[in-house]
LUMPA-449845 format. One record per residue (C-alpha): residue in one letter; y negated, z negated, x negated. Coordinates in steps of 0.2 Angstrom, whole numbers, padded with zeros to 4 digits, always signed. Example, Ala and Ser with C-alpha at 12.3 -4.5 7.8 and 13.67 -1.06 7.14 Angstrom:
2
A+0022-0039-0062;S+0005-0036-0068;
***
This chain:
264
X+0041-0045-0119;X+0031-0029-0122;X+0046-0021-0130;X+0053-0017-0115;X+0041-0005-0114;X+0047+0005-0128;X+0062+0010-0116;X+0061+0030-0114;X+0051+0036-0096;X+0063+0045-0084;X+0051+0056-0083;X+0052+0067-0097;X+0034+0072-0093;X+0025+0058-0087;X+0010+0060-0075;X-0006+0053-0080;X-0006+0032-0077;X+0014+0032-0077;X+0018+0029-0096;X+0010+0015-0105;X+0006+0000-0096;X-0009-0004-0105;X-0021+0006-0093;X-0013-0002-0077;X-0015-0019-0086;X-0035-0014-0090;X-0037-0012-0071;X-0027-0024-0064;X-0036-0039-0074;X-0052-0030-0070;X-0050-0029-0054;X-0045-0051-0051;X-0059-0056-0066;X-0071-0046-0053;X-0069-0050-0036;X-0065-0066-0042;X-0077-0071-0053;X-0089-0058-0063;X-0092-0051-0044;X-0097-0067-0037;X-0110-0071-0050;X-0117-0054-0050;X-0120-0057-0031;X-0127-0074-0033;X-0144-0070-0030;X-0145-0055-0022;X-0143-0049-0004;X-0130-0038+0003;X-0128-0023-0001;X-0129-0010+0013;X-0113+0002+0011;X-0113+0008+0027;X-0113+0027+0022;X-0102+0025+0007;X-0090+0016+0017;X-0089+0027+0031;X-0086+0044+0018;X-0072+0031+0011;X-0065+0025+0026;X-0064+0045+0032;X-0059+0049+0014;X-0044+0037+0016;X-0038+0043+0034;X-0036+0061+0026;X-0030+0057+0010;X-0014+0045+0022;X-0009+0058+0037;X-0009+0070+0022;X+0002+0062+0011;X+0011+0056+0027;X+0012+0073+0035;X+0019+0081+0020;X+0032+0067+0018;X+0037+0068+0037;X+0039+0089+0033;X+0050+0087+0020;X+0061+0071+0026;X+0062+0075+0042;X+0061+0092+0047;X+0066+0101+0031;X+0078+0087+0029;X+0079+0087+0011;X+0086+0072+0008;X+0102+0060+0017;X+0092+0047+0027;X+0109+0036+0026;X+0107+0036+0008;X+0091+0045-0001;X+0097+0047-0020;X+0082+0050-0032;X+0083+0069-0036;X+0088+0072-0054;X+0077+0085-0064;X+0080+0103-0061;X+0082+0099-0045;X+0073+0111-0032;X+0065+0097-0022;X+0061+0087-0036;X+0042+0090-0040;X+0042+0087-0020;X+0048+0070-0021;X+0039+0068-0036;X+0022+0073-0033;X+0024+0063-0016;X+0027+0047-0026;X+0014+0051-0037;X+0001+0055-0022;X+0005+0037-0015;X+0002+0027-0030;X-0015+0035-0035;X-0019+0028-0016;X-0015+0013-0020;X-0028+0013-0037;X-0040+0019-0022;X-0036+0004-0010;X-0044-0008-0022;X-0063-0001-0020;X-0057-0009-0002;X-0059-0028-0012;X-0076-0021-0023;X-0083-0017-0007;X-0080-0032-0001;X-0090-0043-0015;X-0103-0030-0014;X-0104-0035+0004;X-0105-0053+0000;X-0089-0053+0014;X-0079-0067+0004;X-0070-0072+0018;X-0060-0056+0016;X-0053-0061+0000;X-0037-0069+0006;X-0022-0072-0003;X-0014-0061+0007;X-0027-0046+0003;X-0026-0049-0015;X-0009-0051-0017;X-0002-0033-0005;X-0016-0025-0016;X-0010-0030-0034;X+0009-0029-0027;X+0010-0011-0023;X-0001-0005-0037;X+0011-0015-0051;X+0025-0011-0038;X+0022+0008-0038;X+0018+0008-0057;X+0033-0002-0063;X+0044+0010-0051;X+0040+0025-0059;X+0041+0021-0076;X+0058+0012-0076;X+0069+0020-0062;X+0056+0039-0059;X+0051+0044-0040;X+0058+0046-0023;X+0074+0039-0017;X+0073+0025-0003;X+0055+0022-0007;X+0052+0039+0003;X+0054+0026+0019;X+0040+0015+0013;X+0027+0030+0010;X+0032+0035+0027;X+0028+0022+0034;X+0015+0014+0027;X+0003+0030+0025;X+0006+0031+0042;X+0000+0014+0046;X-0015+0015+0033;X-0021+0030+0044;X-0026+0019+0058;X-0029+0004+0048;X-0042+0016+0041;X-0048+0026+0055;X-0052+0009+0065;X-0063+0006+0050;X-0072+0020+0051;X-0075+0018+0069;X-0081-0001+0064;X-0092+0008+0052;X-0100+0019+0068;X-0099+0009+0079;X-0102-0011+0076;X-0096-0016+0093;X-0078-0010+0091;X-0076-0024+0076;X-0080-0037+0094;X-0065-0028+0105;X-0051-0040+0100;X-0035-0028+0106;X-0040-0014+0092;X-0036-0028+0079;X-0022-0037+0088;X-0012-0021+0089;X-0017-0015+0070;X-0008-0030+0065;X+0007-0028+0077;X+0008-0010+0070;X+0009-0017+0052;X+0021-0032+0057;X+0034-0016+0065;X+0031-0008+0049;X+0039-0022+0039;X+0051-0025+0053;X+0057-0008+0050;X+0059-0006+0032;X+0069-0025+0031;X+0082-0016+0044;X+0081+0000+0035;X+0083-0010+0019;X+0100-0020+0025;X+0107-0007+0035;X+0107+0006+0017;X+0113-0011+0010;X+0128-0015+0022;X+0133+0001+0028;X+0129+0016+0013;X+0140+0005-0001;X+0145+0022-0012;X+0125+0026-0011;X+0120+0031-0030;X+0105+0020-0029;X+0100+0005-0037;X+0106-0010-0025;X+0094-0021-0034;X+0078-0011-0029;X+0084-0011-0012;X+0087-0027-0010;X+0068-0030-0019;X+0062-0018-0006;X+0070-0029+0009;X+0065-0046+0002;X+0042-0039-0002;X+0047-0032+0017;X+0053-0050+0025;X+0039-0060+0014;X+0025-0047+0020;X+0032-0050+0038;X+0031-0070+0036;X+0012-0066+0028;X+0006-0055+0040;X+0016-0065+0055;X+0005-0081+0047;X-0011-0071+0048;X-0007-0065+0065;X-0002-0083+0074;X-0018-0089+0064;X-0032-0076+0069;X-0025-0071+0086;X-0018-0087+0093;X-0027-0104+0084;X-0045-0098+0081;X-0059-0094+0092;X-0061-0075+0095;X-0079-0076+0086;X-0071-0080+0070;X-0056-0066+0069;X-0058-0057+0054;X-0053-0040+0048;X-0036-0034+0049;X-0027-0035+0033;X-0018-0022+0023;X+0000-0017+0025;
***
């Protein structure tokens, strides 16, 4: 099955953690054997680690590291208009914009190796009740999603609209937990986290429309229908997820018991 692997990169220079799948496998299986398992004995017996200062530099860390990679994305798409929003063609090489689009791409998927120290902290914390399905899954989704993108089909294209979007959303996902991090009483004040997750449930709402409309209406678009259509169907089942998470945590439990807002 590995062979498939063997299958040239379309990158002719590939970026550091693009190429073989060896080092993506190493962390991947890392990262499930730890806060799984491995982190959970570690933890037995001992208290809680007190990451209040390392999470606040991370939490700021990630807010920056977003509205940049979100800022620079809008520039370009948008404003600069560099490529057809009715039907985003990944730019071949030689292409004067494509270092943009690839750098972007590349930007986007080193954050999402740095999302997972969200799960480690977690364990550290002894905060097992975080550990959803849900969390673990968007976490190993996007990392293998973003990896096996680039190294079969390159950078850029209609998955411009999902770092858009979603660097956008992680921005204030992330600033509300630095805020948590200062100020404890914020994590009690139910509408910041009610309206997180409505932000996150538009963001899928809007990449499955995006997603059909490219679909139905841009048919000569030189663009793998199949990753559209893969892009459209992780939207709708985020949307069920997160829809799950919502009516469960903001509608059927006591507000004592919400817990933190999940990734999207």
């Amino acid at each position: 099955m590995l062979s498939i692997f063997n299958i040239p990169s379309p990158d002719p220079h590939p970026l550091p953690l693009t190429d073989s799948p060896w080092p993506i496998f190493l962390i991947l299986t890392s990262y499930f054997i730890f806060v799984l398992k491995v982190g959970k004995i570690y933890m037995r017996n001992r208290e809680p680690y007190d990451l209040t200062k390392v999470l606040r530099v991370y939490n700021l860390g990630q807010v920056a590291y977003n509205l940049i990679v979100f800022a620079v994305t809008f520039y370009f798409l948008i404003i600069e208009g560099i490529c057809n929003l009715h039907c985003m063609e990944t730019f071949p090489f030689g292409h004067q914009h494509k270092n943009v689009e690839r750098y972007l791409h590349y930007a986007y998927y080193i954050n999402k190796i740095i999302d997972l120290l969200d799960t480690i902290f977690f364990v550290l914390r002894k905060s097992y009740k975080q550990i959803t399905f849900l969390h673990l899954y968007h976490h190993g989704i996007m990392f293998l999603g973003c990896y096996l993108v680039m190294r079969f089909h390159g950078t850029g294209g209609h998955f411009n609209v999902l770092g858009l979007l979603n660097t956008f959303v992680h921005a204030i996902m992330y600033f509300y937990y630095f805020l948590s991090a200062y100020y404890p009483g914020v994590k009690s004040n139910i509408w910041w986290k009610k309206y997180i997750t409505i932000v996150q449930l538009v963001q899928f709402v809007l990449l499955f429309s995006y997603s059909a409309y490219v679909l139905i209406f841009a048919e000569n678009c030189n663009f793998p229908k199949g990753l559209i259509m893969l892009l459209g169907f992780q939207a709708m089942l985020m949307m069920y997820m997160f829809g799950n998470f919502y009516v469960k945590t903001y509608t059927k439990i006591p507000k004592k018991k919400h817990l933190r807002p999940k990734q999207g």
